[in-house]
C-alpha positions in Angstrom: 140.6 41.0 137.3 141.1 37.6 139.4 140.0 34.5 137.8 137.7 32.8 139.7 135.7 30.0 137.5 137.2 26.5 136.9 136.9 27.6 133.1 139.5 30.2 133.7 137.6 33.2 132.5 137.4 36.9 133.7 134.2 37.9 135.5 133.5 39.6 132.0 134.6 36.8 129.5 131.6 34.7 131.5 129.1 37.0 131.6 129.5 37.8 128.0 129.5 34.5 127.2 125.9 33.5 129.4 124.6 37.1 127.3 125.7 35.4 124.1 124.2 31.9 124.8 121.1 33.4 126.5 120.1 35.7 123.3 117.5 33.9 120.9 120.1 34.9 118.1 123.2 34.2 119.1 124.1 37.9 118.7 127.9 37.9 119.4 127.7 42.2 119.2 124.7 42.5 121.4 125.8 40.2 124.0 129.5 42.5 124.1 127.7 45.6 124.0 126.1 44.5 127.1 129.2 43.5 129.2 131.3 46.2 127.8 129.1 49.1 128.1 131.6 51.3 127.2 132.0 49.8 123.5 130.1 52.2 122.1 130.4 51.1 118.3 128.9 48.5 116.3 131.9 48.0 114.7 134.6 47.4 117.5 132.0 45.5 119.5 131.7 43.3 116.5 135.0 43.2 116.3 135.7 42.0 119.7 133.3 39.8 120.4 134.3 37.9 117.2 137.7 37.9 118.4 136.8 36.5 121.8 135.1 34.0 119.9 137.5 32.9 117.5 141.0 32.8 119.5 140.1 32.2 123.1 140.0 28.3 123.8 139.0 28.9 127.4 135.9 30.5 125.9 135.0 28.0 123.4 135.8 24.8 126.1 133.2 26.5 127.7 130.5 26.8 125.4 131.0 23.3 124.6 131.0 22.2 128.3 127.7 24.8 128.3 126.4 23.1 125.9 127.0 19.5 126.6 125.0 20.3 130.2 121.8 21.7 128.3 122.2 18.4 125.7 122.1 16.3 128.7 119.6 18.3 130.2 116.8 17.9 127.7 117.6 15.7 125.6 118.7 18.5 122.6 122.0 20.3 121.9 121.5 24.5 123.1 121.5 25.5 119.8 118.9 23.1 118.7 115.8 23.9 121.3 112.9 24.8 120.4 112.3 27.3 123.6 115.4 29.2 122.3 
């Protein structure tokens, strides 16, 4: 899968890091279940998506570069607005 994003993620590391951010809840399993259709268990997706979470430091330089754009952008870190 070519890397294609200054962040140096796969096509699927973004998008399941948009789904995450984008959810109302933050629902790491949801968000992976919905990039990875084929996950088919709570469990693994759980699983996964907290291991994308935890180890990857592409993936957590860019939720902070996410969110630093929305904190500059309103006023309010991502996690703190009230349209969330």
């Amino acid at each position: 899968m070519a890397r294609t994003n200054p962040h140096n993620l796969t096509d699927r590391q973004h998008k399941f890091i948009n789904e995450y951010l984008m959810s109302r809840d933050l629902n790491a399993t949801k968000a992976y279940k919905s990039v990875y259709p084929n996950c088919k268990s709570d469990a693994a997706a759980r699983s996964s998506a907290s291991r994308l979470l935890r180890s990857n430091p592409n993936i957590n330089l860019y939720i902070q570069w996410v969110g630093m754009g929305e904190k500059y952008r309103d006023g309010l870190p991502w996690n703190e607005r009230r349209d969330r």
